[in-house]
C-alpha positions as YAML, in Angstrom:
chain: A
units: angstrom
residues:
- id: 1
  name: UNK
  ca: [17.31, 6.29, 9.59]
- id: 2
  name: UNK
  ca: [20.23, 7.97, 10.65]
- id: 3
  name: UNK
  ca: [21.82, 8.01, 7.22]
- id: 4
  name: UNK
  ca: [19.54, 10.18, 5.74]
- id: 5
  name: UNK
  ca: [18.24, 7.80, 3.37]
- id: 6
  name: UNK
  ca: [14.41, 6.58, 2.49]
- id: 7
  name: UNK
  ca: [12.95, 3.27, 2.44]
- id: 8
  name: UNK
  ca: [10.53, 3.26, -0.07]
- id: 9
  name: UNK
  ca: [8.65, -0.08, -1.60]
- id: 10
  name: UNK
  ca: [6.47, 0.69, -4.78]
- id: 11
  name: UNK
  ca: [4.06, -2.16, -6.26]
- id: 12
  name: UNK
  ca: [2.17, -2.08, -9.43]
- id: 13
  name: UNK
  ca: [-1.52, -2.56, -9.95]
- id: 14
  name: UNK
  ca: [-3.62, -3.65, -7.02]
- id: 15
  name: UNK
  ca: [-7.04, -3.83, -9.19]
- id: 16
  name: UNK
  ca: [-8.89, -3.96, -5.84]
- id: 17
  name: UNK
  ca: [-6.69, -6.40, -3.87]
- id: 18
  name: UNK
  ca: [-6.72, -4.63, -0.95]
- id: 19
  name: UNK
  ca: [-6.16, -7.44, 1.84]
- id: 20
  name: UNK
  ca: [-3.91, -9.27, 0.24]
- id: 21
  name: UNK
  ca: [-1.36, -6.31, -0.69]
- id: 22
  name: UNK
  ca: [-2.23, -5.00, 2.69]
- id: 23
  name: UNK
  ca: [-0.86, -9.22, 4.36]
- id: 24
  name: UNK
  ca: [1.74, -8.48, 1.65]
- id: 25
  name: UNK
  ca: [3.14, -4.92, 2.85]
- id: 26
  name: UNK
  ca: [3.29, -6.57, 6.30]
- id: 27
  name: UNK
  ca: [5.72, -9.01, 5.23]
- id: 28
  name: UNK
  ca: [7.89, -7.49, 3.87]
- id: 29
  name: UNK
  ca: [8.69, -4.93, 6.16]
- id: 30
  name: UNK
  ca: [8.95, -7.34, 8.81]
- id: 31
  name: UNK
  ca: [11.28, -9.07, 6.63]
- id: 32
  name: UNK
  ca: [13.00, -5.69, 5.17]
- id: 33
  name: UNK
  ca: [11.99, -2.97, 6.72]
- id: 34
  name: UNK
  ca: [11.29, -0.74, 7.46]
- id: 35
  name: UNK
  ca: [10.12, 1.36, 4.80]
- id: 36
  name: UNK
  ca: [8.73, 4.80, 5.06]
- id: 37
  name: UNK
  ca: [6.24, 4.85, 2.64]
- id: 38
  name: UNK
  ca: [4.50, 2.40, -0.17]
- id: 39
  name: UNK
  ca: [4.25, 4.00, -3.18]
- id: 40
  name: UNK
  ca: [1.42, 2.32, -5.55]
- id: 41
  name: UNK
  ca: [1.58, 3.01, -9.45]
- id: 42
  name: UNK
  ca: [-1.09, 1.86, -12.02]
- id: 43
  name: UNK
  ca: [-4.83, 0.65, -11.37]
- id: 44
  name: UNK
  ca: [-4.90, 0.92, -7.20]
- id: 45
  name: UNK
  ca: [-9.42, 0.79, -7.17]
- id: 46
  name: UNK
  ca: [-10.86, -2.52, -8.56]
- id: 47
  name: UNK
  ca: [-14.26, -3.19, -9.63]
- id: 48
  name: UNK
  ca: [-16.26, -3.78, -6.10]
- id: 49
  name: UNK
  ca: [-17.38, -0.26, -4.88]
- id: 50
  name: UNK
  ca: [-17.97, -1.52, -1.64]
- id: 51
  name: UNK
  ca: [-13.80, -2.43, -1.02]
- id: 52
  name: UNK
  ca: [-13.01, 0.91, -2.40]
- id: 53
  name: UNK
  ca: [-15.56, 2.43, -0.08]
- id: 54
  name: UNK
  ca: [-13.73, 0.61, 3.02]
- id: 55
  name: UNK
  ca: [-10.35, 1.61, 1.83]
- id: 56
  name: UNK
  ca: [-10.98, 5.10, 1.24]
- id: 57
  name: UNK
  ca: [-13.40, 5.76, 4.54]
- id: 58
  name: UNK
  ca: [-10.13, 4.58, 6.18]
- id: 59
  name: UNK
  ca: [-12.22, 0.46, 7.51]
- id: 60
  name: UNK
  ca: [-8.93, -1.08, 5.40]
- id: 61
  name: UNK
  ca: [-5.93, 0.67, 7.04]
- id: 62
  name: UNK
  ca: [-1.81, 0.08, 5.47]
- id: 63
  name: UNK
  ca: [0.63, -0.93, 7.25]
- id: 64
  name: UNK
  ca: [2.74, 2.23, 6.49]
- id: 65
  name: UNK
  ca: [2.00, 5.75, 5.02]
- id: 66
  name: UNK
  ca: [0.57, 5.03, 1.48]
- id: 67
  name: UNK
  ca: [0.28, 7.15, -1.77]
- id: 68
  name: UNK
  ca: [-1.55, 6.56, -4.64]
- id: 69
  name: UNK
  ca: [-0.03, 7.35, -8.26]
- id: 70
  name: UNK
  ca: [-2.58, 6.34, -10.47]
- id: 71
  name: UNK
  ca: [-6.41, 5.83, -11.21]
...
């Protein structure tokens, strides 16, 4: 962006809802975009071990470069 500013998005907690805020993401910087980064605050793991597993070996990729600022 030539105007030196940063797109960022932010969402709350995911609680494990990895696919759907991944279809989400995709949306909206399609629709707004696009943003640098997603910035996720609050409860990003859920209960299932196995999804966590998938999104941390790197099986359930984002959209765009994602950080994590919570448990």
């Amino acid at each position: 962006m030539s105007s030196g500013h940063v797109k960022v998005l932010s969402c709350g907690d995911v609680q494990g809802k990895f696919v759907q805020l991944v279809k989400r993401v995709k949306a909206i910087n399609e629709k707004s975009g696009p943003f640098e980064m997603l910035l996720c605050v609050g409860e990003f793991f859920g209960p299932n071990e196995e999804e966590n597993e998938r999104v941390t070996s790197g099986h359930i990729e984002f959209p765009i470069p994602t950080y994590i600022l919570g448990e």
